[in-house]
Residue, then its C-alpha position, 0 to 999 in steps of 0.5 A: x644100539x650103535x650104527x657105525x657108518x664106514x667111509x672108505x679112505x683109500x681106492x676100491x682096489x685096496x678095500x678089495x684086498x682086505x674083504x675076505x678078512x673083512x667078510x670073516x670078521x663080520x660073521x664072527x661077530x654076528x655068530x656071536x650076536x653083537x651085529x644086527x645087520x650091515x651092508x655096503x653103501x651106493x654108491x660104494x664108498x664104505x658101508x654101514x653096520x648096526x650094533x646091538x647095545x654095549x659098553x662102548x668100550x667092547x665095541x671099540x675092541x671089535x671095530x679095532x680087529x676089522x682089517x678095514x682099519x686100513x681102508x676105512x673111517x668109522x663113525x659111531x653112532x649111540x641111538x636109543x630107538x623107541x619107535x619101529x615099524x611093524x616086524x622091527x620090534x627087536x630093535x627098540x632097546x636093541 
């Protein structure tokens, strides 16, 4: 799985301006199951988004269509999770 990690670049207000079609783009791909789960940062300074397992390629293509391209940095992380807690099984080789 991948955790990308979203730093904002530019004021809150303009990140404001895009979050509507941030919000749309995010529930087109959890719909179609390649996010896990995300949210925002605190304090606000960007937020972060698990990804389930795919060529990197593809998930290049998705974090290319985010409107927060214009407000925000992306860090990828690839991590291959062995060990969880209980009720988070799922996630290993997610």
């Amino acid at each position: 799985m991948y955790i990308v990690n979203l730093t904002y670049h530019r004021p809150l207000e303009e990140v404001d301006s895009h979050l509507d079609g941030h919000i749309t783009w995010l529930k087109h791909h959890f719909q179609e199951g390649a996010f896990i789960a995300s949210g925002r940062k605190d304090p606000r300074t960007g937020g972060v988004i698990l990804v389930k397992d795919m060529p990197r390629t593809a998930l290049d293509a998705i974090l290319a269509q985010d409107p927060f391209n214009a407000v925000a940095h992306y860090a990828v992380i690839n991590v291959a999770l062995t060990t969880t807690s209980a009720g988070f099984e799922a996630l290993a080789g997610a």
